[in-house]
Chimera marker file (.cmm) of the C-alpha trace (Angstrom):
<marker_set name="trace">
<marker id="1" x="179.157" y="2.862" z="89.699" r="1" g="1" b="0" radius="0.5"/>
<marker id="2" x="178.364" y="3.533" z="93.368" r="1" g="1" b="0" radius="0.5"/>
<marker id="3" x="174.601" y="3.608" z="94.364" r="1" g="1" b="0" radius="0.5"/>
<marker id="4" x="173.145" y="7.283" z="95.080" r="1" g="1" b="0" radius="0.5"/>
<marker id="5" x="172.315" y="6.933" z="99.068" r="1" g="1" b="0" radius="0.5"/>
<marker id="6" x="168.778" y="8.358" z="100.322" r="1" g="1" b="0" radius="0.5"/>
<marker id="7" x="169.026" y="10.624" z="103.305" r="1" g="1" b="0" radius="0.5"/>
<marker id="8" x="166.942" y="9.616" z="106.182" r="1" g="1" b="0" radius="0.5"/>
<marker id="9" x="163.687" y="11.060" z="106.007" r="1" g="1" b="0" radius="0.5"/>
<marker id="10" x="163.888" y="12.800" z="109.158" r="1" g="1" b="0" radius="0.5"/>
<marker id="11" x="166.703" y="14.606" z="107.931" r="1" g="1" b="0" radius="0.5"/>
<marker id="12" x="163.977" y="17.755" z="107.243" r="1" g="1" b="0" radius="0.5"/>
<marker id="13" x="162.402" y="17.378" z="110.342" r="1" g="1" b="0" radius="0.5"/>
<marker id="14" x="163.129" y="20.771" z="112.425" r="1" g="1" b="0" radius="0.5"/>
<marker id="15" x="165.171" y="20.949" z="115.730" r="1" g="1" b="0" radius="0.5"/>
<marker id="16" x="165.466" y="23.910" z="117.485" r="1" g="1" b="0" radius="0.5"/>
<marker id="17" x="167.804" y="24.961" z="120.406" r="1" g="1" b="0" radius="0.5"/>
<marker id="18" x="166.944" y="26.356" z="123.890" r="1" g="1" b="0" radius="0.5"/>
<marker id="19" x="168.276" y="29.025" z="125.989" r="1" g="1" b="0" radius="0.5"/>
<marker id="20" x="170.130" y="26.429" z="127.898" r="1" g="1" b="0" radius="0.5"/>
<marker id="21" x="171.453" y="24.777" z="124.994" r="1" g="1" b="0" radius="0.5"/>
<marker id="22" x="169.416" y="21.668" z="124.604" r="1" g="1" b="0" radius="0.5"/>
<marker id="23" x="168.047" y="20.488" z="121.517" r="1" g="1" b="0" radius="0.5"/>
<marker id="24" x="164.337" y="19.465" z="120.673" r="1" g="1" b="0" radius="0.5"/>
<marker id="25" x="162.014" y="18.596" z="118.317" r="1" g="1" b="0" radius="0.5"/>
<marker id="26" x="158.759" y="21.157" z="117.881" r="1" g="1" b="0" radius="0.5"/>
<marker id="27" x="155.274" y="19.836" z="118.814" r="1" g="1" b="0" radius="0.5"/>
<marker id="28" x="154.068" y="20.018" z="115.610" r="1" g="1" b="0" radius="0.5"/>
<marker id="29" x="157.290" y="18.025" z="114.070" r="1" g="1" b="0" radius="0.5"/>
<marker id="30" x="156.532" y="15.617" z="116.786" r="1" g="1" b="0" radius="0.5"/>
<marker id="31" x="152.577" y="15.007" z="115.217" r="1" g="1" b="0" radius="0.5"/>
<marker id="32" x="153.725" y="15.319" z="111.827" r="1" g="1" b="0" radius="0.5"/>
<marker id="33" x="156.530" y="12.442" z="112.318" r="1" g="1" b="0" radius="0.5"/>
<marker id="34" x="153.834" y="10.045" z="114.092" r="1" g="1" b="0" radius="0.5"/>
<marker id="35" x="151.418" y="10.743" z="111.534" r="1" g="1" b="0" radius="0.5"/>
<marker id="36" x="154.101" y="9.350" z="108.731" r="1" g="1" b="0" radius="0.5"/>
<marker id="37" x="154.894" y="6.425" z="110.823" r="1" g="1" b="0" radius="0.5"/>
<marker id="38" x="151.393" y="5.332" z="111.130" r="1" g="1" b="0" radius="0.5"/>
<marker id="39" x="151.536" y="5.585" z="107.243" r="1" g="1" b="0" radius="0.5"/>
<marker id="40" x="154.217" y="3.862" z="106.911" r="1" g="1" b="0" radius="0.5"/>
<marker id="41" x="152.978" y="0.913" z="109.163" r="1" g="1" b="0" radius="0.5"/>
<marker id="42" x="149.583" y="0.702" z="107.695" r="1" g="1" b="0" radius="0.5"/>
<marker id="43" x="151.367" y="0.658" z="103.949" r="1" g="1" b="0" radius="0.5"/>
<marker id="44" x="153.449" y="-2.138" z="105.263" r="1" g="1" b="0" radius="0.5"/>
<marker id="45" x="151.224" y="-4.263" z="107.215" r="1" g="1" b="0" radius="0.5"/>
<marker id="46" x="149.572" y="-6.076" z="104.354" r="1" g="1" b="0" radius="0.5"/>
<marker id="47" x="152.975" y="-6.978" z="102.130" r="1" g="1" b="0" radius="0.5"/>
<marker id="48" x="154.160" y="-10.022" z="103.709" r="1" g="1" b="0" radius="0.5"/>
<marker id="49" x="157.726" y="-9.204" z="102.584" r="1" g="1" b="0" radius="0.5"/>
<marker id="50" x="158.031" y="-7.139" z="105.418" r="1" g="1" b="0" radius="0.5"/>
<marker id="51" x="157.714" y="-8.065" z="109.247" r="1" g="1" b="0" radius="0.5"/>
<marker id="52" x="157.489" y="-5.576" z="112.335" r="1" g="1" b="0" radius="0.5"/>
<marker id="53" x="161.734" y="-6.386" z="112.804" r="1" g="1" b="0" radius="0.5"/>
<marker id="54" x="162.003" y="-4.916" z="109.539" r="1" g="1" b="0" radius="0.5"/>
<marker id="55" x="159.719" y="-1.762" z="110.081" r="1" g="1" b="0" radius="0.5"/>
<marker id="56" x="161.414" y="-1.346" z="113.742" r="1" g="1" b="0" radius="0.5"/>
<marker id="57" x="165.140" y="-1.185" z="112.403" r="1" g="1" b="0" radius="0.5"/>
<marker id="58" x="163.705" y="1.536" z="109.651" r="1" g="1" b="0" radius="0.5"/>
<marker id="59" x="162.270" y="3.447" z="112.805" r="1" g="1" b="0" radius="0.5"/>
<marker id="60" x="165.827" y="2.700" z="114.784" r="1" g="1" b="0" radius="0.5"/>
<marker id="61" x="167.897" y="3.904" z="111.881" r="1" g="1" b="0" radius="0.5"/>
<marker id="62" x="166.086" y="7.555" z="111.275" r="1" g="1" b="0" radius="0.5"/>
<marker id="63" x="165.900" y="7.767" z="115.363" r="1" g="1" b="0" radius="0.5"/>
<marker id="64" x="170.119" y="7.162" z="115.479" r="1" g="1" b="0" radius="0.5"/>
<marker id="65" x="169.940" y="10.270" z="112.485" r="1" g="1" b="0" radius="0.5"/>
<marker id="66" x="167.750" y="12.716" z="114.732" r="1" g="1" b="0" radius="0.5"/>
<marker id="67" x="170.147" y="11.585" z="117.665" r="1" g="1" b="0" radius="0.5"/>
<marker id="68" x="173.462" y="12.609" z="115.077" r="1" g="1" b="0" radius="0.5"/>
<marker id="69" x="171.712" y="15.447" z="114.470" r="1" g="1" b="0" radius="0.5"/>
<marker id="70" x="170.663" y="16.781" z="117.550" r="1" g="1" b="0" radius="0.5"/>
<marker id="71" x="174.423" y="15.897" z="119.343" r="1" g="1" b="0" radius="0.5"/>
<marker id="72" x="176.105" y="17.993" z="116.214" r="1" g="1" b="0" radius="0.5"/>
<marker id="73" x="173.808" y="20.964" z="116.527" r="1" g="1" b="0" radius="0.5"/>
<marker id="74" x="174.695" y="20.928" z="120.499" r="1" g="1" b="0" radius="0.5"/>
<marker id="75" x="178.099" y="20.804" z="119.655" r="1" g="1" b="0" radius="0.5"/>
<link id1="1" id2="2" r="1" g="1" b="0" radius="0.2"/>
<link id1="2" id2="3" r="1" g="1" b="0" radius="0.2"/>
<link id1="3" id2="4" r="1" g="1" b="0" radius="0.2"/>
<link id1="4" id2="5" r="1" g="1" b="0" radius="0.2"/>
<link id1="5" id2="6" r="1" g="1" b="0" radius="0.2"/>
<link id1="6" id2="7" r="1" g="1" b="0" radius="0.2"/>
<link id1="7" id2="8" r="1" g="1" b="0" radius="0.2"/>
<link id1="8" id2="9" r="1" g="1" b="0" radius="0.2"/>
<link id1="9" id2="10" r="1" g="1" b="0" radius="0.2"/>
<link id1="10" id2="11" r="1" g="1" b="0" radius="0.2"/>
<link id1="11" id2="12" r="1" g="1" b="0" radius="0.2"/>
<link id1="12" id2="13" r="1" g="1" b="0" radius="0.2"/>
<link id1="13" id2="14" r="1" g="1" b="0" radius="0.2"/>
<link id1="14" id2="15" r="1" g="1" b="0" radius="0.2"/>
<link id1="15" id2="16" r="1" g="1" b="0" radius="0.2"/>
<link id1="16" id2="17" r="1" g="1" b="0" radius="0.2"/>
<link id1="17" id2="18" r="1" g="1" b="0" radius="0.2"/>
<link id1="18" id2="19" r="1" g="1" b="0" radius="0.2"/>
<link id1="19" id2="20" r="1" g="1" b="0" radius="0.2"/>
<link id1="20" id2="21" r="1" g="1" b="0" radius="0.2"/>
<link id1="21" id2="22" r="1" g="1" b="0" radius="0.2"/>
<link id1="22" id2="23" r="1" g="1" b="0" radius="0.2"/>
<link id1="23" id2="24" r="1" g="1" b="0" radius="0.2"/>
<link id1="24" id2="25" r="1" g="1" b="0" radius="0.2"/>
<link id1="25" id2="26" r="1" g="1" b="0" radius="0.2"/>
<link id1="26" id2="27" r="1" g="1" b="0" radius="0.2"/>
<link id1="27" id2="28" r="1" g="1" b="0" radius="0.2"/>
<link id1="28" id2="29" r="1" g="1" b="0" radius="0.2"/>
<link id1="29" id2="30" r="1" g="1" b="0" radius="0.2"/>
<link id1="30" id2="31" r="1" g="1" b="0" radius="0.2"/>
<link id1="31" id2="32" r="1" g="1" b="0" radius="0.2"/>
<link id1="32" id2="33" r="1" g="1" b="0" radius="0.2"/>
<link id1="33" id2="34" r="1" g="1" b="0" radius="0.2"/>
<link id1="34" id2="35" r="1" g="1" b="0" radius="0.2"/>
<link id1="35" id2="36" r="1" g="1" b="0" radius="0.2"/>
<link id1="36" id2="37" r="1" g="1" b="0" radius="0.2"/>
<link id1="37" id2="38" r="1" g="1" b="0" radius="0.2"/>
<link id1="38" id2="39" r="1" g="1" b="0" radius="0.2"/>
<link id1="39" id2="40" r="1" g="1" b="0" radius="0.2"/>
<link id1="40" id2="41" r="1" g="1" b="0" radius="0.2"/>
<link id1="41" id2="42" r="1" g="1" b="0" radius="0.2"/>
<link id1="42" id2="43" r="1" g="1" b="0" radius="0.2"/>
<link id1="43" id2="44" r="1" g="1" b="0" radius="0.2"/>
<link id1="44" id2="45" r="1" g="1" b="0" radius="0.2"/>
<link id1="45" id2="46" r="1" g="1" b="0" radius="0.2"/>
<link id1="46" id2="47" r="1" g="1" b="0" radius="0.2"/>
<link id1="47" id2="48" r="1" g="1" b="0" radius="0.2"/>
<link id1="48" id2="49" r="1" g="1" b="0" radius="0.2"/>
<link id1="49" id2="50" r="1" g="1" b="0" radius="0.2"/>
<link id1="50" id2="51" r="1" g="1" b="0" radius="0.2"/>
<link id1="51" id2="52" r="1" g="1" b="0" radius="0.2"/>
<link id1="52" id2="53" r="1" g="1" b="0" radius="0.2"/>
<link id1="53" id2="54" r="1" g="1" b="0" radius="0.2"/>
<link id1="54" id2="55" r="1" g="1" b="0" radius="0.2"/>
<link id1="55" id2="56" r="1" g="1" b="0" radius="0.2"/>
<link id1="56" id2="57" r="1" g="1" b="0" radius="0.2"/>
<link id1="57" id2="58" r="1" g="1" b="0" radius="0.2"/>
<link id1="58" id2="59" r="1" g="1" b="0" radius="0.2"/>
<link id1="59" id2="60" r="1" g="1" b="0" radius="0.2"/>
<link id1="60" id2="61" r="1" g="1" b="0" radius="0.2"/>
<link id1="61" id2="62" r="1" g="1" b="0" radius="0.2"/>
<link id1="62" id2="63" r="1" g="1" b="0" radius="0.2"/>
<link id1="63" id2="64" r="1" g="1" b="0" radius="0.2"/>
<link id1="64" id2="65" r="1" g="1" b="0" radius="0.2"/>
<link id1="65" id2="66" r="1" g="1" b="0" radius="0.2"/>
<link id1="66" id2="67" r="1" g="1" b="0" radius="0.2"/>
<link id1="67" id2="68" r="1" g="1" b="0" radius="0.2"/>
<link id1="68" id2="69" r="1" g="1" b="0" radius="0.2"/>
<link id1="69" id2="70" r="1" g="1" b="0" radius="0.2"/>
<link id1="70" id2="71" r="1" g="1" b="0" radius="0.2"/>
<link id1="71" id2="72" r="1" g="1" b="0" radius="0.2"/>
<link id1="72" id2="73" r="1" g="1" b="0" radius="0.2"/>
<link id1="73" id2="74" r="1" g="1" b="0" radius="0.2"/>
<link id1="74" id2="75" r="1" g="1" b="0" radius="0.2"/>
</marker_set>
């Protein structure tokens, strides 16, 4: 049985295109995302399973999935 993957949680974050064709991320979508990573930290900061590495490659990982994104919707 294979093991349901999660999508990366910045899969719902908005990007929008400009008249030139670039790709970006709304203000708003920008404050919102911080905000969640602060959460996250904080939540994380006290379990001693987890060290800043770990937390950093979780922040790498949903970056590389905006970057996917934002080359596809480019084109």
């Amino acid at each position: 049985m294979s093991e349901k993957k999660t999508p990366p949680a910045t899969s719902k974050i908005p990007l929008c295109t400009d008249e030139a064709g670039g790709v970006y991320i709304p203000a708003s979508a920008v404050t919102l995302l911080l905000r969640a990573m602060a959460t996250c930290c904080r939540n994380l900061a006290a379990d001693p399973a987890y060290t800043l590495d770990d937390i950093a490659e979780v922040l790498a990982q949903e970056a590389d999935a905006i970057d996917c994104r934002a080359i596809s919707r480019a084109g």
